[in-house]
N, C-alpha and C positions, 0 to 999 in steps of 0.2 A: 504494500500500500504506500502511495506517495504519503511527504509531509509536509506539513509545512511553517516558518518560522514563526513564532511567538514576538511580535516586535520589542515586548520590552525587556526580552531577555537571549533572543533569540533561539530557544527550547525548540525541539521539532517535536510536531504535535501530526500523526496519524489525520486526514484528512477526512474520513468517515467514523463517526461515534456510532454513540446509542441513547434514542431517549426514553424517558421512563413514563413518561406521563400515561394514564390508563393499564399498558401495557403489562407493568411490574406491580401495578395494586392489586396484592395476590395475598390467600390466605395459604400457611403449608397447608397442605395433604389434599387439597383442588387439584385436578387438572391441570389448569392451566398454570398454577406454581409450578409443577413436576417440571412442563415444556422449558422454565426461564434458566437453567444452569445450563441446556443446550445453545441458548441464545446469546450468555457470556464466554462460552467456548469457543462459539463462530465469530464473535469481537476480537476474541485475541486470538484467536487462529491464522485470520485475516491480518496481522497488523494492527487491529484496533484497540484504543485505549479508552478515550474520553468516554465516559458513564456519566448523562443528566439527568438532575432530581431537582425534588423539592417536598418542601412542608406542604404543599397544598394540593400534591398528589397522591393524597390517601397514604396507601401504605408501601408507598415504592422504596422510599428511602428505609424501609425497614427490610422490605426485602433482599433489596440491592446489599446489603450489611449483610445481612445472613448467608447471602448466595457467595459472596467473594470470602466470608471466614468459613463457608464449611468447603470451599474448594483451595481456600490456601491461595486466592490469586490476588490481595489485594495489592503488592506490589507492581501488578501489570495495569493495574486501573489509572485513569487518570480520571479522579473525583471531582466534579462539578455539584454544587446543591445552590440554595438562595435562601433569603431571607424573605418572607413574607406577612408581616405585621406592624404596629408602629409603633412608637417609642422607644427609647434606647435601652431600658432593662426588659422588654418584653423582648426585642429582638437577641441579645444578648441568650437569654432561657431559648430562644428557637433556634437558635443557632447553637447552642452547647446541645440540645435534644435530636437536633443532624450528626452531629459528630459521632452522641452516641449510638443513633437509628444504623447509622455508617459505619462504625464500630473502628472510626479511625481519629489519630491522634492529631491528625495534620490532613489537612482540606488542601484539595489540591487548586481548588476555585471557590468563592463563596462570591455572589452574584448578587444584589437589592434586585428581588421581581416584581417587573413591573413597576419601578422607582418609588414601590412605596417609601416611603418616608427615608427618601434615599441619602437626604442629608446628614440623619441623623446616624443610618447604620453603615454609609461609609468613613465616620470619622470613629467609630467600631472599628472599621476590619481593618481601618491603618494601622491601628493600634494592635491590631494581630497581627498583620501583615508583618509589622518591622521586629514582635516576639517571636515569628516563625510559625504561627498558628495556621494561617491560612500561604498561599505560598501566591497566588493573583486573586485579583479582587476585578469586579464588574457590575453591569447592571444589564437588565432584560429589559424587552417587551416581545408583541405578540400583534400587534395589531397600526395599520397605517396613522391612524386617528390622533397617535401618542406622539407620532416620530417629531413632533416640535420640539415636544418635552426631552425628548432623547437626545436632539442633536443639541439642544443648550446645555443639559447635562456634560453632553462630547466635549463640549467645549470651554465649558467651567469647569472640569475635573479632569485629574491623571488617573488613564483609570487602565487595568491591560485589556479587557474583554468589553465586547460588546453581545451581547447577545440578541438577533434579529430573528424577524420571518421573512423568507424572502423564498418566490418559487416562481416558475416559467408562467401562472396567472394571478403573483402578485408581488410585481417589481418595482414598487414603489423606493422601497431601498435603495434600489441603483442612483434614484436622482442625486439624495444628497448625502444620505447615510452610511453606504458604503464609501464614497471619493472622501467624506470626513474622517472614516474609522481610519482609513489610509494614508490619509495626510497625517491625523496624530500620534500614528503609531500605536494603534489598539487592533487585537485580534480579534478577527470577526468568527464567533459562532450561529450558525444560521437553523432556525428551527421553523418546524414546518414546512420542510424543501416539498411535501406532495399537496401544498395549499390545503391541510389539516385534513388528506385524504381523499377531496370529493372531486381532487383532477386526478387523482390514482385510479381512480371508480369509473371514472367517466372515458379511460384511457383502455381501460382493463380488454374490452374487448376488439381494440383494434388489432389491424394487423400494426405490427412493427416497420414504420419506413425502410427504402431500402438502406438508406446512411447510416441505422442506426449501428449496422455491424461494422460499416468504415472508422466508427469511432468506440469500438469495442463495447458497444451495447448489447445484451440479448437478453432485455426485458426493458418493459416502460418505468421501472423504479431507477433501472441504472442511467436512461435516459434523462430524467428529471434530476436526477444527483449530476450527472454531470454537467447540466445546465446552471445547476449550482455551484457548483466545483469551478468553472469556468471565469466568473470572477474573482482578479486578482486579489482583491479584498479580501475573499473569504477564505479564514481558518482552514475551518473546520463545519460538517453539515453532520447535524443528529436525528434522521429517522426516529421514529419510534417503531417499533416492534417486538412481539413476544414470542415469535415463532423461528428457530434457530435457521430453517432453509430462507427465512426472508430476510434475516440479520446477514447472511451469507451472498446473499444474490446483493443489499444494497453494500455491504464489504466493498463487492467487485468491481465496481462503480471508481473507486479510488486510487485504482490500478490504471495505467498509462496515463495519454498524455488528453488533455480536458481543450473540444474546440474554442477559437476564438468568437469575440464579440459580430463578425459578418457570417460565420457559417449558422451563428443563431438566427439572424437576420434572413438572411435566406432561406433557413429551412421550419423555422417556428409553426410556419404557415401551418405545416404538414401536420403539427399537432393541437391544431386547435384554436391557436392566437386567431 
């Protein structure tokens, strides 16, 4: 799997993750628990590292903790969670109660989602940052309607991560959020690369273009990933998934080389734009 630099420290970071959201809010002895230790397999099988979470997805971040200490692999992980609450000793309690959900000592990202009260919990994670608590610090969104909020943030804060949505039918990010994260030297994590699934659905029963194999596709997830992947800006891209052959299929996605800004142009058409 390609990587790619971390700007503010230049770390190479694995270019396809995994998100948790839905996905990982799993009970043991369910089904669908049993499938999730096949699905951090095919993560690091592939090259993959980055694993995202959060307090307001149920019970991921408790699973994600159990699944890496009963397989012994949390040194392969690379931990993403967020803070989502407000005030500084509440956020403080959710953010010590990730650590222990994560069953780790040291955060390898801790992120303000969704900028709640992003004031006040990034002058928090400085203060772990520079203890060694957390190792980068960032902030989310999810949604077009915020990005003012986000890019003033970009711009009154050092911050290493951004965390975005961005996919082939909602590219608002390109205009100014992406060229910012880039200009300040922040790593872009991209979520929501299949537009929160309902352009994966709506793609599912085509056939595959013929280009999709000229550029090493052979599915419509690796398609959209490396639509994503294609901007310079971007990191790192986090699917979510709970099923270890779809964790595998979007892996593949991350492998070779991601077309430029005119072969989209040219051939978007074929999928829908």
């Amino acid at each position: 799997m390609n990587t790619r630099p971390i700007p503010s420290t230049r770390e190479a970071l694995p270019v396809i993750g995994c998100g948790t959201w839905i996905g990982f809010d799993q009970r043991p002895g369910t089904e669908e628990y049993k499938r999730l230790p096949g699905v951090l397999d095919a993560l690091f099988a592939a090259g993959g590292t980055v694993i995202d979470s959060s307090p307001m997805y149920g019970r991921s971040e408790e699973t994600t903790g159990e699944l890496l200490a009963a397989s012994g692999q949390r040194d392969k992980a690379f931990l993403a969670t967020k803070v989502w609450t407000s005030g500084r000793e509440a956020g403080i309690a959710q953010m010590e109660q990730s650590f222990a959900r994560l069953r780790t000592q040291r955060m390898d990202l801790m992120q303000v989602h969704n900028l709640v009260d992003w004031r006040i919990h990034l002058a928090t994670l400085r203060g772990w940052k520079d203890k060694g608590r957390v190792r980068y610090i960032g902030i989310t969104h999810y949604t077009a309607s915020a990005y003012g909020e986000v890019e003033a943030v970009l711009k009154a804060e050092k911050l290493d991560f951004l965390q975005i949505n961005y996919s082939l039918d909602a590219r608002e990010a390109e205009q100014r959020l992406l060229p910012l994260a880039a200009e300040r030297g922040v790593a872009v994590i991209v979520n929501l690369p299949f537009g929160g699934g309902g352009l994966l659905r709506r793609l599912r029963d085509k056939p595959l273009p013929p280009w999709a194999g000229e550029i090493g596709c052979t599915s419509w997830a690796q398609v959209l990933l490396k639509f994503v992947l294609s901007h310079p800006a971007v990191t790192c891209v986090i699917p979510g998934t709970s099923r270890a052959e779809h964790m595998a299929d979007n892996a593949a996605a991350g492998s070779g080389s991601f077309p430029d800004a005119a072969f989209w142009r040219e051939n978007a058409v074929s999928i829908g734009r």
